[in-house]
C-alpha positions in Angstrom: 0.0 -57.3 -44.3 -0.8 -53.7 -44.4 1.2 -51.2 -46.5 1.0 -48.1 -43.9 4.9 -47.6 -42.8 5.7 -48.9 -39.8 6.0 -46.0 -36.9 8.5 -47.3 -34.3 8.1 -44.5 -32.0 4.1 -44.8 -32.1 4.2 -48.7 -31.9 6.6 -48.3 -29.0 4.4 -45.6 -27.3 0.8 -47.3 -27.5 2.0 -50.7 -26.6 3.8 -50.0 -24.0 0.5 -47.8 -22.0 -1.1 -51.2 -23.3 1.5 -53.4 -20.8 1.7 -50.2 -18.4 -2.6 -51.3 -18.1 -2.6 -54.9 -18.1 0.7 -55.0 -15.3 -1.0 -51.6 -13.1 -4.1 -54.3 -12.8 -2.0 -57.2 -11.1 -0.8 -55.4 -8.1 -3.1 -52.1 -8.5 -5.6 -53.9 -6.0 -2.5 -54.7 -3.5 -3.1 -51.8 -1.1 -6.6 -51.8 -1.2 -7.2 -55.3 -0.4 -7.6 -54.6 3.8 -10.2 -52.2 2.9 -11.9 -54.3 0.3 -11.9 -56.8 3.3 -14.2 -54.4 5.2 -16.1 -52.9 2.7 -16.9 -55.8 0.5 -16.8 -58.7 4.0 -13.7 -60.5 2.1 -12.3 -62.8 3.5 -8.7 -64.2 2.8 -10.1 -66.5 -0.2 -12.2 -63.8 -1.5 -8.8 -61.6 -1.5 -6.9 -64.5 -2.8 -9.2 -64.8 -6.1 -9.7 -60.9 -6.3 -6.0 -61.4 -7.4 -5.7 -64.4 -8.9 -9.3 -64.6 -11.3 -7.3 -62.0 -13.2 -4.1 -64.0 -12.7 -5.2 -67.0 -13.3 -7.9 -66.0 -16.2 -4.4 -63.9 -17.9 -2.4 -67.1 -17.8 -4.5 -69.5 -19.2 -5.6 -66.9 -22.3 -2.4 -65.7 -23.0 -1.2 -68.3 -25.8 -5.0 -67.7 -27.3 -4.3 -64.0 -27.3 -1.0 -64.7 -28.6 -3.1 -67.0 -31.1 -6.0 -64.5 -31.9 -3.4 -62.0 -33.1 -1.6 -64.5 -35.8 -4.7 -65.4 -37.4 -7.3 -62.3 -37.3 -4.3 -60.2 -37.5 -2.4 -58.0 -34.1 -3.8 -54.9 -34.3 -7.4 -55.7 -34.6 -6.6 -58.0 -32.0 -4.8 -55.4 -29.7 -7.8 -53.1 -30.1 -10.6 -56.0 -29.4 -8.5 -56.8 -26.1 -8.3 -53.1 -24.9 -12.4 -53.0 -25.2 -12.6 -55.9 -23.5 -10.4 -55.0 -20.5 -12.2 -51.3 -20.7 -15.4 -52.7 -20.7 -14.4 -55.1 -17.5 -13.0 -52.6 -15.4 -15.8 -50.1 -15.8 -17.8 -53.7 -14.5 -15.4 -54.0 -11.7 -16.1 -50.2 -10.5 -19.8 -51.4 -10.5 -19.3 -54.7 -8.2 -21.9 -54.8 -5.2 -20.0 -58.0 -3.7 -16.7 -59.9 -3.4 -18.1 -62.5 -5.9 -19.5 -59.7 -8.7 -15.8 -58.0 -8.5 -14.0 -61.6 -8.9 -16.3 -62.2 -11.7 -15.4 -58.7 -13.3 -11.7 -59.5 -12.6 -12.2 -62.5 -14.6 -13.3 -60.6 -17.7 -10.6 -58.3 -17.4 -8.1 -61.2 -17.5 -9.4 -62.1 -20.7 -9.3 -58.8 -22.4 -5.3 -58.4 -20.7 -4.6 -62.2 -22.0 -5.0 -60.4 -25.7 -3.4 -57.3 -25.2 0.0 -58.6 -23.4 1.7 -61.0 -25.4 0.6 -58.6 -28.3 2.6 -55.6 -27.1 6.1 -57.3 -27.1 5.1 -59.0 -30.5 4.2 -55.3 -32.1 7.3 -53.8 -30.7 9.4 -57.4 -31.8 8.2 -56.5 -35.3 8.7 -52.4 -35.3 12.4 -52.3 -34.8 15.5 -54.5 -36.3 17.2 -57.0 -34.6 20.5 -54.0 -33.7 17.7 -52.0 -31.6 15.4 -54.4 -30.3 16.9 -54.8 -26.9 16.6 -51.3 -26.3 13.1 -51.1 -27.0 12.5 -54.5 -25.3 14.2 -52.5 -21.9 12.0 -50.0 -22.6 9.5 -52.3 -22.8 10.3 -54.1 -19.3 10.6 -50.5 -17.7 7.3 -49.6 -18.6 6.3 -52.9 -16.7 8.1 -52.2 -13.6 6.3 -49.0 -13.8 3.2 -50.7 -14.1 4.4 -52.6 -10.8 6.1 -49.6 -9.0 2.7 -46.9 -9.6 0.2 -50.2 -8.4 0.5 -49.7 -4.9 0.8 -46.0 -4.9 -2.1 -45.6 -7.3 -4.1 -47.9 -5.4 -3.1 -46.3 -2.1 -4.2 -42.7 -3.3 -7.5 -43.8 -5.1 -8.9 -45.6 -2.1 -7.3 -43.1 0.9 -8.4 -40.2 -1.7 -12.1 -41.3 -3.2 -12.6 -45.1 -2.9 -11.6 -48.4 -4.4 -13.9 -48.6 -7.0 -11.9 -46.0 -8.8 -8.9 -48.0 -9.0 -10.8 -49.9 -12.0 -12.5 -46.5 -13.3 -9.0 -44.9 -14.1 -8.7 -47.6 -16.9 -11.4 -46.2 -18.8 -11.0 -43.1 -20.2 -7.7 -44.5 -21.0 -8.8 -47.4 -22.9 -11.1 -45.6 -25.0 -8.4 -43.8 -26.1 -5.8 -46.3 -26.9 -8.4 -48.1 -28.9 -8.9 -45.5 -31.9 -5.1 -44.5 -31.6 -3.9 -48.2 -31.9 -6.4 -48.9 -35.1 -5.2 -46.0 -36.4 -1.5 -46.0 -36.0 -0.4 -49.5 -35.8 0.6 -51.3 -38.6 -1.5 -54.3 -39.2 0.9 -58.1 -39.1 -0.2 -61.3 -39.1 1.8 -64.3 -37.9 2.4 -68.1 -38.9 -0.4 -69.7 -37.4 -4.2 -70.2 -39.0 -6.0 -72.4 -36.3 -6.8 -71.8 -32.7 -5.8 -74.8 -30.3 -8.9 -75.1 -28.7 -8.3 -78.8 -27.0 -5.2 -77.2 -25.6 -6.8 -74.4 -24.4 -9.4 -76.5 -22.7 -7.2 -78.5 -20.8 -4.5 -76.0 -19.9 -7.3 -74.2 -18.3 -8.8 -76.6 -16.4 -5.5 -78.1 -15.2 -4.3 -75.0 -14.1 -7.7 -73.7 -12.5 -7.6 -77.3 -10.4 -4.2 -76.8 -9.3 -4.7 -73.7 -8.0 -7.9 -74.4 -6.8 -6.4 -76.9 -4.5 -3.5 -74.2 -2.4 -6.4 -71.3 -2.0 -8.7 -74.1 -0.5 -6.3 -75.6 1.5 -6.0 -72.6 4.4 -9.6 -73.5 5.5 -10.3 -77.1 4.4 -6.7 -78.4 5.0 -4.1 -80.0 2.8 -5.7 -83.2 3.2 -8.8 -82.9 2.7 -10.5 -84.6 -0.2 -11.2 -81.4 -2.1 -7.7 -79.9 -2.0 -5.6 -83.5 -2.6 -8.7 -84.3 -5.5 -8.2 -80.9 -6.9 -4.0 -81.4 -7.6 -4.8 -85.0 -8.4 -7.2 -83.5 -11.2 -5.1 -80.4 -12.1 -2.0 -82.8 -12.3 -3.5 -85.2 -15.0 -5.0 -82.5 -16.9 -2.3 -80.4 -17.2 -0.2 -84.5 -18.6 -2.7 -84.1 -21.2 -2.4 -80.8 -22.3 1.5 -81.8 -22.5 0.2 -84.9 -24.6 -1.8 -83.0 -26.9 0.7 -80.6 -27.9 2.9 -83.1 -29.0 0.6 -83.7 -31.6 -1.3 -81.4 -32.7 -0.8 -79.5 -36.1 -0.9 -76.2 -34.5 -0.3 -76.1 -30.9 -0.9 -73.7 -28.4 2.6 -73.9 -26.9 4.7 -75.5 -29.0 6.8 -78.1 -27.2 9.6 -78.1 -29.5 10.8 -73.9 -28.5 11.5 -75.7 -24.6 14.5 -78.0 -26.7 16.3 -74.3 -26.9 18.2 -73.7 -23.8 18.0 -70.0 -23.5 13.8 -70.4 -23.9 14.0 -73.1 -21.6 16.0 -71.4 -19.4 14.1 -67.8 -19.9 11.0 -69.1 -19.1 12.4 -71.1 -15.8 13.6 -67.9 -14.2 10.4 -65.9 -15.2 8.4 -69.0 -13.2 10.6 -68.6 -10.2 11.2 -64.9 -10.4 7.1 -64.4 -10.0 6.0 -66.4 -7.6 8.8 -64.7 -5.5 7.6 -61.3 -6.7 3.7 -61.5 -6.8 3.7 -63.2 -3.6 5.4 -61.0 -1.6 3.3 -58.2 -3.1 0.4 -59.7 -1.8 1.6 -59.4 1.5 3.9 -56.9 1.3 1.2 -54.1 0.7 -0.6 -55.9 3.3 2.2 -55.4 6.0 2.6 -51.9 5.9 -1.0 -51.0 7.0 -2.0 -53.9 8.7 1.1 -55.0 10.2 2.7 -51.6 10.7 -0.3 -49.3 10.9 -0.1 -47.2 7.7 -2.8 -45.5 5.6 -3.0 -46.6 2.0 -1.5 -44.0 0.5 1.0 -43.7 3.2 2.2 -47.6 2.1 1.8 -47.3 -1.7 4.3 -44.4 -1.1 6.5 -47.0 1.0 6.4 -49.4 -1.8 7.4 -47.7 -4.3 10.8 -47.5 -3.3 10.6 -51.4 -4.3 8.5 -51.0 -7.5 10.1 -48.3 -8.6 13.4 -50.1 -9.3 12.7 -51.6 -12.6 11.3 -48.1 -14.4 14.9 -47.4 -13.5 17.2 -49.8 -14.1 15.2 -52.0 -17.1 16.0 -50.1 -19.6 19.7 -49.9 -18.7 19.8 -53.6 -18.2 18.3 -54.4 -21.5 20.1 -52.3 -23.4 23.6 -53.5 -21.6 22.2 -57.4 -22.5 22.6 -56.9 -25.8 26.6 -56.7 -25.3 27.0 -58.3 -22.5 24.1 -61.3 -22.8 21.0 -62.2 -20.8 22.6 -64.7 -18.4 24.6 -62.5 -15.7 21.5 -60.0 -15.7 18.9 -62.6 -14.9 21.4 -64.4 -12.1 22.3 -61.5 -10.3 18.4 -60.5 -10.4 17.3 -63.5 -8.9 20.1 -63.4 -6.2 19.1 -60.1 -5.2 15.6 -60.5 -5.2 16.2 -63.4 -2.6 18.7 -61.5 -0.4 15.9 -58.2 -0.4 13.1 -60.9 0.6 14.8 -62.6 2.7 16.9 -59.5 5.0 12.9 -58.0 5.2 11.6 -61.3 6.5 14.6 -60.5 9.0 14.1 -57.4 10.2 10.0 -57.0 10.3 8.8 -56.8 13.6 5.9 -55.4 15.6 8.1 -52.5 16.4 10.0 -51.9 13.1 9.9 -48.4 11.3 10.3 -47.7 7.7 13.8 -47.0 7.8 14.7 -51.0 8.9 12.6 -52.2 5.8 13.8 -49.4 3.4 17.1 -51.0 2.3 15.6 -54.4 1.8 12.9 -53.4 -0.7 15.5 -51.7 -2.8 17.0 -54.6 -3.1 14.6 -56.6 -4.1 13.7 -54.4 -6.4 16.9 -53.5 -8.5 16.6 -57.7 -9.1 13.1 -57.4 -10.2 14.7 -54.6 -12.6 17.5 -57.2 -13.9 15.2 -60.0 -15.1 12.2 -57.8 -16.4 13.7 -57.0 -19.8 16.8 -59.9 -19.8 14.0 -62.3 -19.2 11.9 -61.3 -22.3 14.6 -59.7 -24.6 16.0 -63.7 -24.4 12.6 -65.3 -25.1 12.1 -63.9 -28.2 15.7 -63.8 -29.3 15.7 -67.8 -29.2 12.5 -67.7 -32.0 12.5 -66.8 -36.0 10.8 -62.9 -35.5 7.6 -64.3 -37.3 7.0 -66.5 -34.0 7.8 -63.8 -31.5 4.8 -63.7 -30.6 3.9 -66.9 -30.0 7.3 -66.8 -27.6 5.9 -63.7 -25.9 2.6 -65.5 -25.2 4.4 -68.1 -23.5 6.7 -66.3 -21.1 3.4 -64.2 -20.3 1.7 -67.3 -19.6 4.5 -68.9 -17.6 4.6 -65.8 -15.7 1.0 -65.0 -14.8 0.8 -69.1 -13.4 3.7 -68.0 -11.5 1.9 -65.4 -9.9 -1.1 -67.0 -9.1 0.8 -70.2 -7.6 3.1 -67.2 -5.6 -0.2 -66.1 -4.0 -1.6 -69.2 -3.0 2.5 -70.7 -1.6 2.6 -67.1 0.4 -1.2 -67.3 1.6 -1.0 -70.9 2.8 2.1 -70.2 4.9 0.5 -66.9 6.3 -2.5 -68.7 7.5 -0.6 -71.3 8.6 1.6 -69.0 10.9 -0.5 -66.1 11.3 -4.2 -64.2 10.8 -5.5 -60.7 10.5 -6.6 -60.4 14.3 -3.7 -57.9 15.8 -0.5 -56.4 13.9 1.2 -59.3 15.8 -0.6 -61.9 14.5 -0.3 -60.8 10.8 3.4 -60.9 11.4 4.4 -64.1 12.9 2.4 -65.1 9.5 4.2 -62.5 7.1 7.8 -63.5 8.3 7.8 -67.5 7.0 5.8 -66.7 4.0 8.1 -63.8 3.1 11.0 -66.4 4.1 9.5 -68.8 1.5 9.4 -66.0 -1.3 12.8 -65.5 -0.7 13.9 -69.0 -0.9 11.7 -69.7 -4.1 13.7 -66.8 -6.2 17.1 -68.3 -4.5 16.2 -71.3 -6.2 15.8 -69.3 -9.5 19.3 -68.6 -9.2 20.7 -72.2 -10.8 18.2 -72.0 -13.5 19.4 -68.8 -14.7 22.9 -70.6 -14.7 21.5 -73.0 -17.5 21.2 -70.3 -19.6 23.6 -69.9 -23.0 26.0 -67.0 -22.6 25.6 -64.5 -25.2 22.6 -64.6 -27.0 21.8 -61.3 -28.0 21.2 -60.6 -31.7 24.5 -58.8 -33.7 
């Protein structure tokens, strides 16, 4: 332990730019995918793993991260992971080709795997139990910011200079979080010694297989031998990653925290909530230019109306979650994240302005706002505060799978529907993929149901 006081207000301030970094990076390449298309001869399964080898890479790391912090202790952990991530995105501004910028991408998933899961466990450990949910809606506001400025950062750095610059912005910040993290942040360590390395192996591999198989299946087909071999694969691999935890001494996702309802449930609705939510972005930021014929900053404007919902409404709902519980927050979110998705799938059409798509993306987004913090502030409420992290790791993971499996659901049905070769082509794919988003957060709905009622800490 270090014997520095702790500095709620500083802890609260660095770790959140860390999540504002790590969440900008999901969604910051959204609007600058059609012209990565062009400029780097993508096509769609070159866009799919531009997302998703951060995605997928995030996902698979996060327990580790989670892990990395426990043992070698959470600040010198947080640092290493903001080098790392720095270090990739200034590799990622330097890509020559679609495959040299997925590789970067997957480097910069490892170095956000290690800073995530640590930010919530920093700010978990800064402030007692009576304030927590505040900062925790702080917290999931600073991620919806992350989300909301994406787009419109994206959209001004590639209208404005060009797309490598989307990655460039992260370095001068980076290299200044690192020395004011090491020297500001008090050092913690947590309960576990060992790093699950089987589990880490398997999960991986399981989950690269089963995504693998959706992101294939758009040009080889859904019954090809590759795409059925991959799930067959995936599927076994990710039984015995399940096996292993049950018996190993320190496991990389501890099977017993899923016996908790309100984990259990938590961790449901953050699955269902993202594929919903990253999959739509991935078309979403795709329909305003290609579909509707917007610039890119003209469209990461547009979006923001939808992004911009959880910077202001997250804190508010997880501060009200910690009278009211978690439950009716992360309901209501997934109902109105379904009946945003689902009114736009509605309304777009070849001839639609802004205005018949504006009250749909709001929304959406005040759900997105309701689960963000009610989501997380329930996680690592149903853990002893010396496994927070740990808990943190999990949801992360859960949701960064989420997203990848949103991209590859939403992608299949575009190509399935639809293509890139007019604006009406691109929709008759966008409406049943955007219909399918909506009816996967729908779903969502009776999962948050299973949650306990109030949970929050006295």
């Amino acid at each position: 332990m270090d014997d520095r006081p702790s500095r709620p207000g500083w802890t609260l301030a660095l770790a959140s730019l860390g999540v504002f970094l790590t969440t900008l990076d999901v969604v910051v390449v959204a609007t600058a995918l059609p012209v990565m298309r062009v400029e780097l001869d993508a096509d769609l399964a070159d866009l799919e793993w531009t997302v998703n080898a951060y995605n997928l890479v995030f996902a698979c790391l996060i327990p580790t991260g989670a892990a990395l912090g426990d043992r070698f202790g959470r600040r010198r952990a947080y640092v290493a992971g903001v080098g790392l991530f720095t270090a990739a995105s200034a590799a990622a501004a330097l890509s020559p080709t679609a495959g040299a910028l997925i590789a970067a991408r997957v480097a910069q998933g490892a170095g956000a795997a290690v800073v995530l899961p640590l930010t919530l466990t920093l700010i978990t450990a800064a402030f007692p139990a009576a304030k927590r949910g505040a900062a925790v809606g702080v917290w999931g506001g600073v991620t919806g910011l992350g989300v909301a400025a994406g787009p419109l950062v994206g959209g001004v750095v590639v209208q404005g200079v060009s797309w490598e610059w989307i990655f460039w912005l992260n370095v001068p910040v980076g290299l200044a979080l690192m020395p004011l993290s090491a020297l500001l942040l008090t050092e913690s360590r947590g309960p576990r010694s060992r790093l699950d390395v089987p589990g880490l192996v398997l999960a991986g591999a399981g989950l690269f297989a089963l995504t693998w198989g959706p992101v294939r299946a758009p040009s080889a087909g859904w019954g090809s031998v590759q795409v059925v071999g991959a799930l067959a694969v995936g599927t076994a691999l990710v039984a015995a990653f399940v096996a292993w935890e049950r018996r190993a001494r320190q496991p990389m996702l501890p099977l017993r925290y899923f016996r908790d309802r309100g984990f259990a449930a938590a961790n449901g609705v953050a699955f269902f909530q993202r594929v919903s939510l990253i999959g739509s972005l991935f078309l979403i930021a795709q329909l305003f230019q290609t579909g509707m014929g917007y610039s890119p900053l003209q469209a990461g404007l547009r979006i923001l109306v939808w992004t911009a919902m959880p910077m202001l409404v997250a804190p508010v709902a997880g501060a009200l979650a910690d009278r009211l519980g978690f439950r009716p927050f992360m309901a209501a979110g997934l109902a109105l994240q379904a009946a945003g998705l689902g009114w736009l799938a509605a309304v777009a059409a070849p001839d639609a302005g802004y205005g018949t798509v504006v009250l749909p993306l709001i929304v959406a987004g005040i759900g997105i706002a309701l689960c963000f913090p009610t989501v997380a502030g329930l996680v690592v409420s149903a853990v002893p505060p010396d496994e927070a992290g740990v808990a943190a790791g999990t949801n992360s993971a859960v949701g960064e799978v989420a997203g990848v499996f949103g991209i590859a659901l939403v992608a299949a049905v575009f190509a399935a529907h639809g293509g890139y070769g007019s604006p009406d082509r691109f929709l008759a794919g966008f409406v049943p993929a955007e219909w399918a988003a909506a009816a996967v957060s729908a779903a969502g709905v009776g999962v948050a149901l299973l949650a306990p009622g109030r949970t929050a800490p006295e």
